[in-house]
C-alpha positions in Angstrom: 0.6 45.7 78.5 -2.4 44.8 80.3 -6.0 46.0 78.9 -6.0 49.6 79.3 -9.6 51.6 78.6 -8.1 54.7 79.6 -5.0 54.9 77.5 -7.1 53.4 74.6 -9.4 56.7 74.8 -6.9 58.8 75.2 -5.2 57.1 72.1 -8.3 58.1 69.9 -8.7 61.4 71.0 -5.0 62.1 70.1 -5.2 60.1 66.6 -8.9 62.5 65.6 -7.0 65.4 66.8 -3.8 64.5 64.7 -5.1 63.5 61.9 -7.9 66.3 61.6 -4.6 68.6 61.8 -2.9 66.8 59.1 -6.0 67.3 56.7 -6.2 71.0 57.7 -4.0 71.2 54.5 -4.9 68.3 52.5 -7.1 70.5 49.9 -4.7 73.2 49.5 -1.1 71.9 49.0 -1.8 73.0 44.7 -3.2 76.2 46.0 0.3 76.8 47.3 2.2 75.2 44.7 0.5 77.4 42.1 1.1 80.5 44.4 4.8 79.9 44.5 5.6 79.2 41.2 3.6 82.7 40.0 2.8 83.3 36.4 6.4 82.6 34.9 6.5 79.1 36.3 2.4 77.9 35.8 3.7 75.5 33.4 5.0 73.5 36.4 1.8 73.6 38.5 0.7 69.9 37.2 4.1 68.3 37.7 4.5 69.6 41.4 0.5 69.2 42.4 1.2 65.6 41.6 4.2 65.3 43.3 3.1 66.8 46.5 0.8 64.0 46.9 2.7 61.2 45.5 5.7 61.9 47.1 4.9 61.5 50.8 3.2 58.5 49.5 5.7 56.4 48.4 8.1 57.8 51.2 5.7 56.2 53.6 5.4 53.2 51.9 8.9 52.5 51.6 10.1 53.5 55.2 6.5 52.5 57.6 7.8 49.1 58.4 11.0 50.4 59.1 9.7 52.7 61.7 7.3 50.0 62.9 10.2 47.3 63.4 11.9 49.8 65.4 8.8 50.4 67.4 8.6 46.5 67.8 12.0 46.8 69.7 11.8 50.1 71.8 7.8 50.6 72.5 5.5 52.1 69.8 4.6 55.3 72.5 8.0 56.5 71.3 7.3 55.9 68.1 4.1 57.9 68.4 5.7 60.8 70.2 8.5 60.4 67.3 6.1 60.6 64.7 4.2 63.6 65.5 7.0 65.7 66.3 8.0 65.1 63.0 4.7 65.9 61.8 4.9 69.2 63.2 8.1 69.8 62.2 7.2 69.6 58.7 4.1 71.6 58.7 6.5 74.5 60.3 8.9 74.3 57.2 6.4 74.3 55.2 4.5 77.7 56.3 7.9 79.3 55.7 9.3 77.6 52.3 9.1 79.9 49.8 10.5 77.4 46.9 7.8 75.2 45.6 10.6 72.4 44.9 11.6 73.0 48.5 7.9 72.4 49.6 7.0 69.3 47.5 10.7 67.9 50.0 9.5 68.5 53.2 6.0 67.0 51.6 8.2 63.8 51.1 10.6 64.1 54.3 6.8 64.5 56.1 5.8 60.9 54.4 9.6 59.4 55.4 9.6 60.5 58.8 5.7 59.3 59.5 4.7 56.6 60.5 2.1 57.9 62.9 -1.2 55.2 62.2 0.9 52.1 62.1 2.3 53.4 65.9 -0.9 53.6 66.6 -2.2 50.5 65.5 0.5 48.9 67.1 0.0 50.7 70.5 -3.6 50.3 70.3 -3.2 46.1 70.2 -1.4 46.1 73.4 -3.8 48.0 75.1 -6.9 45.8 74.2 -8.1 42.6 75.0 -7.1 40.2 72.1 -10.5 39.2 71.5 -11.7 42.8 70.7 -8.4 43.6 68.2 -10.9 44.3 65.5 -13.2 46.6 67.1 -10.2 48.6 68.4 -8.6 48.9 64.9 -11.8 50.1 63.6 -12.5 52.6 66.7 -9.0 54.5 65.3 -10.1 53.7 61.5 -13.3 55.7 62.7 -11.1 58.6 64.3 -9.3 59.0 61.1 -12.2 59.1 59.2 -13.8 61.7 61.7 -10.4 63.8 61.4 -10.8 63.7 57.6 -14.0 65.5 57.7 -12.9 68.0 60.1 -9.8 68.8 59.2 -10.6 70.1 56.2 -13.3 72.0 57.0 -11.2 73.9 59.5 -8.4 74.3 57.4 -10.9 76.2 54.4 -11.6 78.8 57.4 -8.0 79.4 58.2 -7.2 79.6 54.4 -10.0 82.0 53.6 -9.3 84.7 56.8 -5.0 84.4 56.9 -3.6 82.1 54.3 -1.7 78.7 54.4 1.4 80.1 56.3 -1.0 80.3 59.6 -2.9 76.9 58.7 0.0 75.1 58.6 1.5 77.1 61.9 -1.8 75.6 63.5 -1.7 72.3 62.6 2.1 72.6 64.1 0.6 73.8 67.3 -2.1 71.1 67.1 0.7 68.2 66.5 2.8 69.4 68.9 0.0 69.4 71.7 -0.9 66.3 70.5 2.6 64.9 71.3 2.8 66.3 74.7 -0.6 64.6 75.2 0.9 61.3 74.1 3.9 61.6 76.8 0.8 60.6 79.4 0.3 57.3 77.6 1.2 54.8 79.7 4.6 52.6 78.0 3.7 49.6 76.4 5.9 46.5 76.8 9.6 47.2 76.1 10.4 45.1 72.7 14.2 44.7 73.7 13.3 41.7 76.1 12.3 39.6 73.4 15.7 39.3 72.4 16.6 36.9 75.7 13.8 34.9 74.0 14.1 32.2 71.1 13.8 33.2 67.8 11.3 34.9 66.7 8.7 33.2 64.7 9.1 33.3 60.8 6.3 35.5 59.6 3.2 33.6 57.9 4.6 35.0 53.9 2.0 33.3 52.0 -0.7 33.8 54.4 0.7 37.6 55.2 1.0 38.6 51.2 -2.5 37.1 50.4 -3.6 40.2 53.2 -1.4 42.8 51.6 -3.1 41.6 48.3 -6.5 42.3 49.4 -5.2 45.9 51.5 -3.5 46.7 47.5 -6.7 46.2 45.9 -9.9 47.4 48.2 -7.7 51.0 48.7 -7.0 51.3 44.7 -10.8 50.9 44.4 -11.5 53.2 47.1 -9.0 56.0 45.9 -10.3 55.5 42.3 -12.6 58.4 42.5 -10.3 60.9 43.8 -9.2 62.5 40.4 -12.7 62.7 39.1 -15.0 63.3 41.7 -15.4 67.2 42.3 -15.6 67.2 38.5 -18.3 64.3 38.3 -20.8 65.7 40.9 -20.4 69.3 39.2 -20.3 68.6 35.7 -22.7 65.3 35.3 -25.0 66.0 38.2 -25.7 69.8 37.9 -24.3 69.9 41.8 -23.3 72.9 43.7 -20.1 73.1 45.8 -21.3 72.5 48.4 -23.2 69.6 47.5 -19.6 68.3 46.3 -18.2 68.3 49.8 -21.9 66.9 51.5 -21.5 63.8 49.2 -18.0 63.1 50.0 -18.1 63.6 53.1 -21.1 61.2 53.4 -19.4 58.0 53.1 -16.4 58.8 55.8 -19.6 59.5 58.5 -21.2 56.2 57.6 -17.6 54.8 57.4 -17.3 56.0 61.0 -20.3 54.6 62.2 -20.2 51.2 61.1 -16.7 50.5 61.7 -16.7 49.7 64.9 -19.5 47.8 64.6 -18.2 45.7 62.1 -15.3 45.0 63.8 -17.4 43.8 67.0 -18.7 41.3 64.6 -15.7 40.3 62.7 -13.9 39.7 66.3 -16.4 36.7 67.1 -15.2 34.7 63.3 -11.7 32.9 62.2 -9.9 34.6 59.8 -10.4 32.4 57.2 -14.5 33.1 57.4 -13.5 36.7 58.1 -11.9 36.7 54.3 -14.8 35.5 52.8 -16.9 37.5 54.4 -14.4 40.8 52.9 -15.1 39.2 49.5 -19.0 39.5 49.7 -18.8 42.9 50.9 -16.1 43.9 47.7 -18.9 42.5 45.6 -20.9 44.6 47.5 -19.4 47.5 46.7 -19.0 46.9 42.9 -23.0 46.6 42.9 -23.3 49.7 45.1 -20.8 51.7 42.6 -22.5 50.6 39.8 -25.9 52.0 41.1 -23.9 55.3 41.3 -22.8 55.1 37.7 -26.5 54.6 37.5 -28.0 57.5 39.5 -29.0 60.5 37.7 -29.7 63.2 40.3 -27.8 64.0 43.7 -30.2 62.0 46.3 -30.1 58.2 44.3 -25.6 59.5 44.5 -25.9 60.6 48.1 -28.2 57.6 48.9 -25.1 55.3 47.7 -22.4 57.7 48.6 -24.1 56.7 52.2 -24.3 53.1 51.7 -20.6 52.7 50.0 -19.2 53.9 53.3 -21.2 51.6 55.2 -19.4 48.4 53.5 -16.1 50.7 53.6 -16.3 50.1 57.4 -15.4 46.0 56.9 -12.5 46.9 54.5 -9.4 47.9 55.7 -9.8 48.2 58.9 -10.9 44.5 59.3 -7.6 43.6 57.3 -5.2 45.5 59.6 -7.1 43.0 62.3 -6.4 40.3 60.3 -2.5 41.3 60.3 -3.2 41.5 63.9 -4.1 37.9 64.5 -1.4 36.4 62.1 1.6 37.7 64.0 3.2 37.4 67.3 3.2 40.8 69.3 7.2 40.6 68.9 6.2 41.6 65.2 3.0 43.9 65.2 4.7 46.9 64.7 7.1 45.6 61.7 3.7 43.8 60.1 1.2 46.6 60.4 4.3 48.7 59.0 3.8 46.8 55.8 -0.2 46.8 55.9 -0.1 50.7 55.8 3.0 50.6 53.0 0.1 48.1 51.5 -2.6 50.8 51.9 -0.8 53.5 50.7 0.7 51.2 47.4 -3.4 50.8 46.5 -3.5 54.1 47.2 -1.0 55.6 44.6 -2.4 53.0 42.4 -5.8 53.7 42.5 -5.1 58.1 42.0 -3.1 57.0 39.2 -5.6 54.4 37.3 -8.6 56.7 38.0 -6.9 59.7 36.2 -6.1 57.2 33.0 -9.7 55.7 33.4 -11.2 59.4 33.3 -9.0 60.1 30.1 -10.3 56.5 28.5 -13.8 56.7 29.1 -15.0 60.0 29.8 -16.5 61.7 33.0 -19.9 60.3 32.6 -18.4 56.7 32.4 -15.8 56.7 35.4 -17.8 55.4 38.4 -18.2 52.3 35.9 -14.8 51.5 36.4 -14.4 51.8 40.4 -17.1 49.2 39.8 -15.3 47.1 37.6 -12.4 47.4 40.0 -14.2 46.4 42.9 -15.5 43.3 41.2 -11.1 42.8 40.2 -10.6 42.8 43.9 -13.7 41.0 44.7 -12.0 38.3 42.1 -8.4 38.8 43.8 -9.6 38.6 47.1 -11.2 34.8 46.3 -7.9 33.8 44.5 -5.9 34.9 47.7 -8.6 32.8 50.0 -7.4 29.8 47.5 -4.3 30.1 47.0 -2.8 31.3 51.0 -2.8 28.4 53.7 -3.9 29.8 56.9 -0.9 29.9 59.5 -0.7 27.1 62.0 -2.5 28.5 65.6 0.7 28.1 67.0 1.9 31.2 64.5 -1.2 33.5 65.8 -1.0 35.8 68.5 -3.9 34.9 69.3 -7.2 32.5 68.7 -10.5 33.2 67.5 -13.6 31.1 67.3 -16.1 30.9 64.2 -19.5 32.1 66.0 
């Protein structure tokens, strides 16, 4: 599909919308767990709060490529439509589920039947002009981002005045206007003429994994934080609560802000200068989280809360471009499948080994260690530069130019 501005905005507007929707619950999923369960039961809460999150994780992770391969063959607008009816679907079950089991299943058939940012991605690529890929992918990075803030904000109001039943029966609403939205996308190229072409080309492996390596370990040291954060600004820096949610949010608004910019830039260099320029910026962000370990009153934290998502904006949305410009557009869908199974893998990794890191070294210590992982990645990233050949520009869907 030629280069479509319009469809491209309207893209955006429906990803901030959808994903603000989907975060209307993010906080609140234990809330619900625990209210289920009641007093007889508590002794579950920990099992199923994990499990609620986990679950849809590794359901996406498995079965996003699937859905993008699919997409590669029949258009990723009905993949898009596909995926937020499901997403609606699920947020209807869930106001009504009354077993908590019950809920942390349609938690996991929500992460199965997915799919929605790859779709995006994908859809977003044939829109745009291929020598402004990055830029795109960071313009919907920065939606999501934007979404994340909002959503939950919106969904804390709902909570507070009617419950989660009529939060979740909102973000139904919202998903399901959001589909009908996407039905005014235009279709991008059908995928089911390719197969009067020759065969596909084999995807770039080496080249391919060394970018799943680097999505693996820059998310594990961005989710890092997530089991100890509310409890670090409150407990080591004296914070109120609402100082917890200021300081969290800070680095998704600078996030959203530099993203694009970033990716302006990163569309003017070859991959293989892009890479090393990821690496600098992962030791930049070990130095910038061990200033936080450092800072000992809430404006030095905010100050690199605010700087952390200003590197955060050259991380993973300047890989998915990456996976952009190693494939053929026969194959986006299938390969930015596996970059958000790769996201979502660092993910789960990262929850896990900042809950064991918390337990190992204490509160006070933990930002230490997203530091230390940062400089792991940082270390990673330059063995995957070494040790992955750049495809042959034959293999790309497209050239770039070092500037």
């Amino acid at each position: 599909m030629a280069a479509n501005g319009r469809a491209l905005r309207l893209l955006i507007v429906i990803q901030f919308i959808s994903m603000g929707a989907m975060e209307m619950s993010g906080p609140f999923w234990p809330l619900q767990i625990q209210h289920l369960l009641g007093p007889e039961q508590a002794h579950y809460t920990a099992l199923l709060s994990a499990m609620v999150y986990a679950g849809p994780m590794l359901a996406a992770m498995l079965l996003t490529p699937l859905w993008g391969r699919l997409g590669d063959r029949t258009g990723h607008k009905p993949m898009i439509i596909r995926a937020l009816l499901a997403l609606a679907l699920c947020q209807g079950l869930a106001a009504i589920a009354l077993d908590p089991w019950l809920l942390v299943a349609i938690r996991v058939m929500q992460g199965a039947l997915a799919g929605f940012l790859a779709a995006a991605q994908a859809y977003a690529l044939a829109c745009c002009d291929s020598s402004s890929r990055g830029q795109t992918l960071a313009r919907l990075q920065s939606a999501t981002a934007v979404g994340s803030l909002v959503g939950p904000v919106l969904g804390g109001w709902l909570m507070d005045i009617s419950g989660f039943a009529l939060l979740c029966y909102g973000a139904t609403l919202i998903c399901l206007l959001c589909a009908l939205g996407s039905f005014f996308l235009p279709a991008d190229t059908a995928r089911a003429s390719h197969k009067k072409t020759p065969a596909s080309v084999a995807l770039p492996k080496g080249w391919l994994g060394a970018i799943m390596l680097v999505i693996v370990l820059i998310q594990a040291a961005k989710m890092m934080p997530q089991p100890f954060y509310a409890l670090y600004v409150a407990d080591v820096l004296q914070a109120p609560g609402w100082l917890i949610g200021a300081t969290y949010a800070a680095s998704a608004a600078t996030l959203a802000i530099s993203a694009p910019l970033w990716g302006r830039l990163f569309d003017r260099w070859e991959s293989v200068y892009t890479l090393r320029v990821i690496e600098g910026v992962a030791w930049l962000c070990a130095l910038t989280l061990a200033v936080t370990a450092l800072a000992n009153e809430w404006m030095g934290f905010l100050a690199t809360r605010l700087l952390w998502g200003i590197w955060q904006g050259a991380l993973l949305p300047v890989a998915y471009a990456l996976i952009a410009n190693t494939v053929s557009s026969s194959q986006q869908g299938f390969a930015l499948g596996l970059g958000n199974s790769a996201a979502k893998a660092g993910a789960l990794l990262g929850t896990v080994l900042g809950g064991i890191g918390m337990g190992l070294v204490g509160l006070a210590h933990s930002f230490w260690l997203v530091a230390l992982t940062y400089a792991l990645a940082a270390l990673g990233i330059r063995w995957a530069r070494a040790s992955a050949s750049m495809p042959q520009p034959s293999v790309l869907s497209t050239n770039t130019h070092h500037n």
